[in-house]
C-alpha positions as CSV (number, residue, x, y, z in Angstrom):
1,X,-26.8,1.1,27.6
2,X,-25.7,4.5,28.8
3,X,-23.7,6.6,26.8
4,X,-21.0,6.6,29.1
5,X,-21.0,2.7,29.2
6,X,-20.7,2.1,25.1
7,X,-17.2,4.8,25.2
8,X,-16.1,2.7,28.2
9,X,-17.1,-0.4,26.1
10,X,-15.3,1.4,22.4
11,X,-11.9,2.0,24.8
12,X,-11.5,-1.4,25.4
13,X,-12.7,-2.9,22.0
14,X,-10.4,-0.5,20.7
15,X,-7.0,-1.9,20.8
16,X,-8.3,-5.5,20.3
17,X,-9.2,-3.8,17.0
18,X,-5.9,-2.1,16.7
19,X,-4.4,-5.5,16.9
20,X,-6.3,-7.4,14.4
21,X,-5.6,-4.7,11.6
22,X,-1.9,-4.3,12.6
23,X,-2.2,-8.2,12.3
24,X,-3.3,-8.7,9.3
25,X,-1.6,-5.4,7.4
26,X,1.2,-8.0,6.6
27,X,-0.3,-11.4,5.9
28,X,-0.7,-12.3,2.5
29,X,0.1,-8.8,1.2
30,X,0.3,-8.3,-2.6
31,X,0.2,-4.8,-4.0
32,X,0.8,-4.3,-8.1
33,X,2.7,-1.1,-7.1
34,X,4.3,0.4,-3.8
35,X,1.3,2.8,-3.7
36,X,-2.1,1.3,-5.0
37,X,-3.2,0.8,-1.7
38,X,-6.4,3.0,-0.9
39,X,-6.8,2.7,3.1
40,X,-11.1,3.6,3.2
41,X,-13.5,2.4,1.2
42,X,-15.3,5.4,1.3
43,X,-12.3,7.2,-0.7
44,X,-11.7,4.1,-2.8
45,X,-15.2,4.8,-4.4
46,X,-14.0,8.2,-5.0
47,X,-11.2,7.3,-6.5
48,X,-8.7,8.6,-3.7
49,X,-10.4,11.8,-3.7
50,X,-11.1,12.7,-0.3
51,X,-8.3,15.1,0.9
52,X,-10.5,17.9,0.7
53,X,-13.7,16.6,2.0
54,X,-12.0,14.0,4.6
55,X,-15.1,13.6,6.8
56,X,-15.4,10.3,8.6
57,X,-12.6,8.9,10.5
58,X,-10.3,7.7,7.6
59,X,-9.4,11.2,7.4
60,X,-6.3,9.8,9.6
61,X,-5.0,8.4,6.5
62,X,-5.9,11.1,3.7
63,X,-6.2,14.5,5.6
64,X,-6.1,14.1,9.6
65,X,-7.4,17.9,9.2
66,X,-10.6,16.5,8.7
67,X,-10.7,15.2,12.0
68,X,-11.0,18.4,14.2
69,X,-15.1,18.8,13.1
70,X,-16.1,15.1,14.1
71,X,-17.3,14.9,17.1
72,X,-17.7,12.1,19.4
73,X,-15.9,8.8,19.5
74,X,-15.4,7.1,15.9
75,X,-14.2,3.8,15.0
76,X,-13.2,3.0,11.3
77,X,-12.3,-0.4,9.6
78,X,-11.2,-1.2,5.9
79,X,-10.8,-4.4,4.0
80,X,-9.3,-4.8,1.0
81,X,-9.6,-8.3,-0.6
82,X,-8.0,-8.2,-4.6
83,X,-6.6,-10.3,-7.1
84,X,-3.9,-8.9,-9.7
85,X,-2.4,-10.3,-12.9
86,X,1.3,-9.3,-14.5
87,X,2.6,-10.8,-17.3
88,X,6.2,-10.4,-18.7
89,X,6.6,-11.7,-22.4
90,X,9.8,-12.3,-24.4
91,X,9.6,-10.3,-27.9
92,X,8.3,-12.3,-31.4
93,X,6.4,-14.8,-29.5
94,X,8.5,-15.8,-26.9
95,X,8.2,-17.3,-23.6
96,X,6.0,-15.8,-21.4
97,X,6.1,-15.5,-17.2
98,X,3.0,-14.2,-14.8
99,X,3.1,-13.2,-11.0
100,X,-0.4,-13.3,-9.8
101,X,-0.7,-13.4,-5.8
102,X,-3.8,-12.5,-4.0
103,X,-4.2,-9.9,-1.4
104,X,-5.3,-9.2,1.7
105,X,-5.3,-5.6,3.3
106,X,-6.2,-3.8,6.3
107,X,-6.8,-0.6,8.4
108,X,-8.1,0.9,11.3
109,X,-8.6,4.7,12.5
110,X,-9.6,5.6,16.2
111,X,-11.1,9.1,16.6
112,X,-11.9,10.6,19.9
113,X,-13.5,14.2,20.7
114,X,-12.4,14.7,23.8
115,X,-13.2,18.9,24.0
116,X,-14.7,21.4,21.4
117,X,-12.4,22.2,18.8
118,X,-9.7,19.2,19.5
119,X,-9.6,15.9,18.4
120,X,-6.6,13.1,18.9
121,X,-6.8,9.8,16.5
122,X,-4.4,6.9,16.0
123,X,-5.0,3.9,13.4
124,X,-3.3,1.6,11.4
125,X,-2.6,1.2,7.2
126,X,0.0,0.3,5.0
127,X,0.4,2.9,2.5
128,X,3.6,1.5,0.3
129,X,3.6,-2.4,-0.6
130,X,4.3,-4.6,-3.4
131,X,5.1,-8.4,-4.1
132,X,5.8,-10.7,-7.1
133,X,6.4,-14.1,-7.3
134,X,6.9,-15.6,-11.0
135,X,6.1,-18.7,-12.6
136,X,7.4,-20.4,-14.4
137,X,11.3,-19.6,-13.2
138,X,13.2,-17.4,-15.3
139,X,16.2,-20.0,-15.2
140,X,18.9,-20.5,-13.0
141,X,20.9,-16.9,-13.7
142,X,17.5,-14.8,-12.4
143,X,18.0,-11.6,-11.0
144,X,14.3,-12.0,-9.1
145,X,12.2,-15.1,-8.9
146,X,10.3,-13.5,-5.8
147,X,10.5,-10.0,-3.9
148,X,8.0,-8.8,-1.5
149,X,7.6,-5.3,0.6
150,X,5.2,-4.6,3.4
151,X,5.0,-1.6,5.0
152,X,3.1,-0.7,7.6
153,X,2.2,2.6,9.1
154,X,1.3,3.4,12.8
155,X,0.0,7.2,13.2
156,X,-0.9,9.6,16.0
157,X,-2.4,12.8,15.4
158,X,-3.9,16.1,17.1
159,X,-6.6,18.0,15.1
160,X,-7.5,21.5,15.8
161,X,-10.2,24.2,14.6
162,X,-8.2,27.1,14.8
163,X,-11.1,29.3,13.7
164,X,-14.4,28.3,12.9
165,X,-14.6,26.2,9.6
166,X,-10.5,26.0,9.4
167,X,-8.5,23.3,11.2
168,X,-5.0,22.3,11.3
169,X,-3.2,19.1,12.6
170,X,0.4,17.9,13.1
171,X,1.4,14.0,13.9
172,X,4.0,11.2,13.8
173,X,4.2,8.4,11.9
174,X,6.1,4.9,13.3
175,X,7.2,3.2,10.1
176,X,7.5,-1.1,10.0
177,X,8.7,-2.7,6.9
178,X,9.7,-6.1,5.8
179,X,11.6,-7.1,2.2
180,X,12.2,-10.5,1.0
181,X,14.0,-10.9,-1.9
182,X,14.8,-14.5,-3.8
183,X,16.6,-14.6,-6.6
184,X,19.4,-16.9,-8.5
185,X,23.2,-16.8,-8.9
186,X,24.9,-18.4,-11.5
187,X,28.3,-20.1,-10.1
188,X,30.2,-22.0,-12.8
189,X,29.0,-24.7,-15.9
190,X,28.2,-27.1,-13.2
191,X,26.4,-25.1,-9.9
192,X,23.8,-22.2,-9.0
193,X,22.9,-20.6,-6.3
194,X,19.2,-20.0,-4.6
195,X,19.8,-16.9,-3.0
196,X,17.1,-15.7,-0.4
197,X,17.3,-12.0,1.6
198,X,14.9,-11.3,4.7
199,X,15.2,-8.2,6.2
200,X,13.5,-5.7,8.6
201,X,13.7,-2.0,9.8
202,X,12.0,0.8,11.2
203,X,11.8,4.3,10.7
204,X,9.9,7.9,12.2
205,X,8.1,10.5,10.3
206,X,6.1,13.3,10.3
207,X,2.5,14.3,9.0
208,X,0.7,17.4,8.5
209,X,-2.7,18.2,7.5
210,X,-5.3,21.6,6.5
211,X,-8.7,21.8,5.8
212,X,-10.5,24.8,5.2
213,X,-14.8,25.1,5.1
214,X,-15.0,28.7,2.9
215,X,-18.1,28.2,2.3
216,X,-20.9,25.4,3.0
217,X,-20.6,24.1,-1.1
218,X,-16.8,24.2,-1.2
219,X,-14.2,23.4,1.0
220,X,-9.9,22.8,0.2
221,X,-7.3,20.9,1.6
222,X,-4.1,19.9,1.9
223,X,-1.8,16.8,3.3
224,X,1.9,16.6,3.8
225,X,3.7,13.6,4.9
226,X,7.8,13.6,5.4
227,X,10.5,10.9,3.8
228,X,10.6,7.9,6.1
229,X,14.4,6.7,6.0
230,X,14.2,2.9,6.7
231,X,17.5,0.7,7.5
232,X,17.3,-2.6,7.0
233,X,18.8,-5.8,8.9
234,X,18.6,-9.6,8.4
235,X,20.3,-12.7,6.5
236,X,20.9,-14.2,3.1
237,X,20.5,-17.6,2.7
238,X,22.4,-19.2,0.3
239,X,21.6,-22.9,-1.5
240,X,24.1,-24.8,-3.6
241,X,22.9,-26.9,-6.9
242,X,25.0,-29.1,-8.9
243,X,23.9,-30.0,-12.1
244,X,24.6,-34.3,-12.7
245,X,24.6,-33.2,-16.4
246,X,26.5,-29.5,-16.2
247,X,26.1,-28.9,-20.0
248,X,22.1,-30.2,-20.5
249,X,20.8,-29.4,-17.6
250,X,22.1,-25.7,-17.6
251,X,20.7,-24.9,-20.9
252,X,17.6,-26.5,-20.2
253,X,17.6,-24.4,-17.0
254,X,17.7,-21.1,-19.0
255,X,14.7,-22.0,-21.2
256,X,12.9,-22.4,-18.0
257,X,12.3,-26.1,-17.9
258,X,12.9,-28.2,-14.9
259,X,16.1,-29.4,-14.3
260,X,17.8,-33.0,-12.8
261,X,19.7,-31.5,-9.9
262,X,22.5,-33.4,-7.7
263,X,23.8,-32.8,-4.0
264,X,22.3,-30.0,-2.5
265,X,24.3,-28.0,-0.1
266,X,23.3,-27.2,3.2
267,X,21.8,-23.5,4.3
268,X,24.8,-21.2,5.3
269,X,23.1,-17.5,6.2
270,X,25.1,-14.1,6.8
271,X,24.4,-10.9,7.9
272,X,22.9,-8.7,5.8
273,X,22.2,-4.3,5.8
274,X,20.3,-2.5,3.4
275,X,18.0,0.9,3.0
276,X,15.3,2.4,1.2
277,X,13.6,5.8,2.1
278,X,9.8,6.4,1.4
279,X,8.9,9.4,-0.2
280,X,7.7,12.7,0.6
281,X,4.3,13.3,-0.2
282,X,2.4,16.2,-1.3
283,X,-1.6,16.5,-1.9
284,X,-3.9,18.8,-2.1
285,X,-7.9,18.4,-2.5
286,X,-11.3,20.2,-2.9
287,X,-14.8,19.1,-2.4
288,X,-17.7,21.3,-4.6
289,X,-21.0,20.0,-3.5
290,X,-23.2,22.6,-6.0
291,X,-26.4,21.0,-4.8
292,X,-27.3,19.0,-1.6
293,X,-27.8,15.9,-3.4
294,X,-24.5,15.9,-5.4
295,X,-20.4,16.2,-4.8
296,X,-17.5,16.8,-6.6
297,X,-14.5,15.7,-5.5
298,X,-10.6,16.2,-7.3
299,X,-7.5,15.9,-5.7
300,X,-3.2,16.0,-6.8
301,X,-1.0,14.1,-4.9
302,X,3.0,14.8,-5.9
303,X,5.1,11.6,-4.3
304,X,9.3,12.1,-4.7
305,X,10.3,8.6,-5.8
306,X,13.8,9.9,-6.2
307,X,15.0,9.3,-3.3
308,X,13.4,5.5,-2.8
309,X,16.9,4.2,-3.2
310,X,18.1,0.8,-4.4
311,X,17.4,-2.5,-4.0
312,X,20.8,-3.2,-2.4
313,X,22.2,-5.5,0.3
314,X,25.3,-5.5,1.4
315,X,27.3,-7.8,4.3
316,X,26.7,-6.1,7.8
317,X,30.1,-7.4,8.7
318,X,33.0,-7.2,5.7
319,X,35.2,-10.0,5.7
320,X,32.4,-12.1,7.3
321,X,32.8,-16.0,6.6
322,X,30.4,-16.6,4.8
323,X,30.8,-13.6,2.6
324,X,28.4,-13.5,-0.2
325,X,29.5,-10.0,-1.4
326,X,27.2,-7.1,-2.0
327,X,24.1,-8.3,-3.8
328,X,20.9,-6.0,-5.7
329,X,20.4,-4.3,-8.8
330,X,19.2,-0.5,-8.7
331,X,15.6,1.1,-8.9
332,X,16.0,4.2,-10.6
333,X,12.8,6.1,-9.4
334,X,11.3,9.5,-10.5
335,X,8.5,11.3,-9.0
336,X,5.0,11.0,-9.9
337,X,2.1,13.3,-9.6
338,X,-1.8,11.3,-9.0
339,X,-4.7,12.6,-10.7
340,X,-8.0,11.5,-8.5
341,X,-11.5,12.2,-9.1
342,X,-15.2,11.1,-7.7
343,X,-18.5,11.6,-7.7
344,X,-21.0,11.0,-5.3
345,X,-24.4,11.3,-5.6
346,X,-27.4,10.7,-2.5
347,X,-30.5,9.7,-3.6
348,X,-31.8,9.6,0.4
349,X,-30.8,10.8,3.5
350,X,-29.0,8.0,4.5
351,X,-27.4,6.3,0.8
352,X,-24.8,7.2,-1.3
353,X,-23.7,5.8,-4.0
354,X,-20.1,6.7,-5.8
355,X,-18.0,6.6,-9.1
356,X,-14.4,7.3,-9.4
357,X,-11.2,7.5,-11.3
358,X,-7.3,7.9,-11.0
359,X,-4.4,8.5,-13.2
360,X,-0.8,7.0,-11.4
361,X,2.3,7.5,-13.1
362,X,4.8,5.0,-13.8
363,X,7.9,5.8,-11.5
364,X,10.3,4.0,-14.0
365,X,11.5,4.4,-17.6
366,X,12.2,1.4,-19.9
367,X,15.7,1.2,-19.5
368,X,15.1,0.3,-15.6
369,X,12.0,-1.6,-15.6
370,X,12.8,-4.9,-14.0
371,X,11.5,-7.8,-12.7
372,X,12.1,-6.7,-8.8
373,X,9.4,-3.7,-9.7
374,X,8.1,-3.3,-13.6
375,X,6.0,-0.2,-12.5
376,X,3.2,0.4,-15.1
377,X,1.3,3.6,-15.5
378,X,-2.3,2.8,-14.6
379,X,-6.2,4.1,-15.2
380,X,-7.9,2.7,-12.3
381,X,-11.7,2.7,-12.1
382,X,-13.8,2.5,-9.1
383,X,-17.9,2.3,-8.3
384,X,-18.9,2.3,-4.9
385,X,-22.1,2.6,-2.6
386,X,-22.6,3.8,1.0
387,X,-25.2,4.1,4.1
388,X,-24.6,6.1,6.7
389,X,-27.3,6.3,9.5
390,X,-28.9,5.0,13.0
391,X,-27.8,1.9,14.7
392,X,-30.5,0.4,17.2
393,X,-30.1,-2.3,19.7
394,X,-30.7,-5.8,18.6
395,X,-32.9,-6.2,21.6
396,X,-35.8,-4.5,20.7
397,X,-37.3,-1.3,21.2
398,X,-35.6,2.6,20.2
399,X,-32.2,2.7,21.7
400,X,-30.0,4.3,19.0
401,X,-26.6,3.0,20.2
402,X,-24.4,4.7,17.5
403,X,-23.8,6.0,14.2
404,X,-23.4,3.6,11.6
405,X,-21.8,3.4,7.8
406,X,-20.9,0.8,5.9
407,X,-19.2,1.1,2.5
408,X,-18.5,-1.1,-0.5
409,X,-16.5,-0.7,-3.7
410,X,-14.8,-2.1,-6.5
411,X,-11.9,-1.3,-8.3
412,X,-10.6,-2.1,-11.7
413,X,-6.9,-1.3,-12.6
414,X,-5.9,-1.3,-16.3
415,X,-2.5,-1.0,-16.6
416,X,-1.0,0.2,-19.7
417,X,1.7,-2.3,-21.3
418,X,5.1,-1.5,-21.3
419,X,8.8,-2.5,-23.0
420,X,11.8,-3.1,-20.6
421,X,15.4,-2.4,-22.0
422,X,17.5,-3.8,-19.2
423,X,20.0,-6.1,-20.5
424,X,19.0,-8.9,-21.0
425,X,15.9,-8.7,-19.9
426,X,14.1,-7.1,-22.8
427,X,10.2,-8.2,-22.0
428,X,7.1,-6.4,-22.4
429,X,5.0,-6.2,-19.0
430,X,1.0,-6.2,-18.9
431,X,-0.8,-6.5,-15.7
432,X,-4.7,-5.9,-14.7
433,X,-6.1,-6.3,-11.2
434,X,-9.3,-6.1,-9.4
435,X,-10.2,-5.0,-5.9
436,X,-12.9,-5.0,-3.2
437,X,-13.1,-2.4,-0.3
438,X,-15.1,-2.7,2.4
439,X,-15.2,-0.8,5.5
440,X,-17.8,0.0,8.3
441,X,-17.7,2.6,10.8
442,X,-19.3,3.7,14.5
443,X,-20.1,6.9,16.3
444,X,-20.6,6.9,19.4
């Protein structure tokens, strides 16, 4: 196969590609925290630390920079495949709840080289997400018995070596996001409510990226990404139950235990608006590689939180039959700054194999830790291997058809327990979770 046949053969796999990851990004999503997600497996095994070496095609999603000194065409695919545990517990051994949905995660970056110097990309990854679903119920007056957000990230971005060894890059990022949100109202002695939210939006935002080579065993760089203003639209569904035994059967509900319901009414949805804007983000990176076989890798990112927002629906209409009335509770956000650090080490040309760590910050204090989104500050640990080297036809002979790497890692996120004060609500959170990346590239 000709060199000019496998790109023709890449363009047209490409999308195809595109579509399975935008696919999946959404499906079965479950995320501890809005931004756990790491988007390369090669970076996962650093521990998120790649913003200043950001040298394969992932560099889309950590420092598009990067991409101006790749050559050729380059396809990049990451899996994420994890299992997380939260626990909330009453005080002096009371009752205690877990949320503990798998996950599924994917992304995809597109490289192509089309002239020296200049590189345009695109790809796919869903950078803020986050779900809970807790069992048993908290009772019949719950302010969250489910809540789910899945954002999803498209990106398209020119790279440029201004001079040699320094590059610059400037992009735009198309912003998808779905929230559901079920929870219970409490009516009267005799009735509750299941109330279920479903909404959608979109929103536009900018990303900008610098890495500078200053000398072959050090390199910096840097990655800025704007606030994405979301607004939200969809419905709330609202379900009626009637107690046949108003007094038992309510204070059985409220100790959790199942309840003996009567007639239940029938759906009646209304028109529902709400917004949340994703933060402004800030890192900065630098790879030290003192000998050939060995590299250091550190990185800050600085995310502003502040300005996420509430978790707040209100009628689109006011007046509207139904009218449910405005319905949330607030998440009182500060901004956090990520530690992230990696090692890799190459014992041959062609392996690699990785260790990393990372700090997060909790964006919450204990008098607005909820169960919508607990936040915990976490220590996540990460171990990794890599090869990276000549792809030959499967028919036989020495056709080198590409450039291949393939890269593994695990992650293990140890969450450090927590007290909420929110009234009524007074629980202490615990939650641990372990991930697998895996992702495989191709040069051509």
């Amino acid at each position: 196969m000709s060199l000019s046949s496998r790109r023709i053969l890449c363009f047209k796999l490409g999308p195809a590609f595109l579509a399975v990851a935008v696919f999946l990004l959404p499906a079965g999503l479950a995320a501890q925290e809005f931004a756990f997600h790491e988007p390369g497996a090669r970076a996962a095994g650093l521990g998120g630390a790649f913003v200043g070496r950001a040298d394969d095609a992932s560099a889309l999603f950590y420092n598009p920079a990067g991409l101006a000194f790749l050559g050729g065409l380059r396809i990049k695919t990451n899996l994420n495949f994890g299992h997380r545990t939260l626990e909330a517990a009453w005080p002096e051994g009371g009752d205690s709840h877990r949320s503990n949905p798998n996950e599924i995660l994917a992304g995809l970056a597109l490289a192509w080289h089309p002239v020296k110097r200049v590189t345009i990309a695109s790809g796919a990854f869903s950078p803020y997400s986050y779900s809970s679903r807790w069992f048993p119920s908290f009772g019949v007056e719950s302010d969250c018995n489910q809540s789910s957000l899945k954002t999803t990230y498209l990106r398209s971005v020119l790279a440029v070596e201004v001079f040699k060894g320094f590059a610059v890059s400037g992009g735009v990022d198309v912003v998808t996001s779905k929230l559901e949100w079920k929870h219970n109202v409490l009516l009267g002695p005799g009735a509750f409510a299941d109330s279920r939210h479903n909404l959608q939006g979109h929103g536009l935002g900018f990303v900008a990226g610098a890495l500078w080579k200053i000398i072959p065993a050090l390199q910096v760089g840097a990655r800025f990404h704007r606030e994405v203003a979301v607004d939200f639209a969809g419905d709330t569904i609202r379900v009626e139950y009637f107690f046949s035994d108003p007094a038992g059967a309510l204070a059985a509900a409220n100790r959790g235990t199942p309840l003996a319901l009567g007639p239940v009414n029938y759906f009646v949805s209304q028109a529902v608006t709400g917004r949340l804007t994703f933060p402004r983000e800030m890192a900065f990176g630098a790879a030290f590689t003192p000998v050939s076989k060995l590299s250091l890798y550190v990185d800050a990112v600085r995310e502003r939180w502040r300005d996420l927002g509430d978790w707040i629906f209100e009628p689109a209409v006011a007046g509207s039959d139904p009218d449910y009335g405005t319905q949330g509770l607030p998440l009182v956000l500060g901004d956090t700054t990520s530690l992230k650090a990696g090692l890799e080490f190459r014992p041959a040309r062609y392996l690699a194999f990785r260790g990393g760590y990372t700090h997060l910050e909790s964006a919450v204090d204990a008098a607005h830790r909820t169960l919508v989104y607990p936040d915990l500050e976490r220590n996540v640990f990460a171990l990794g291997f890599g090869y990276e080297g000549p792809l030959f036809s499967v028919f036989g002979g020495d056709e080198r058809l590409s450039d291949l790497s393939f890269d593994i890692c695990v992650r293990y996120a140890a969450a450090v327990p927590a007290a909420s004060t929110y009234p009524g609500y007074e629980l202490t959170y615990k939650s641990g979770r372990v991930v697998l990346n895996v992702g495989v590239g191709l040069v051509f």
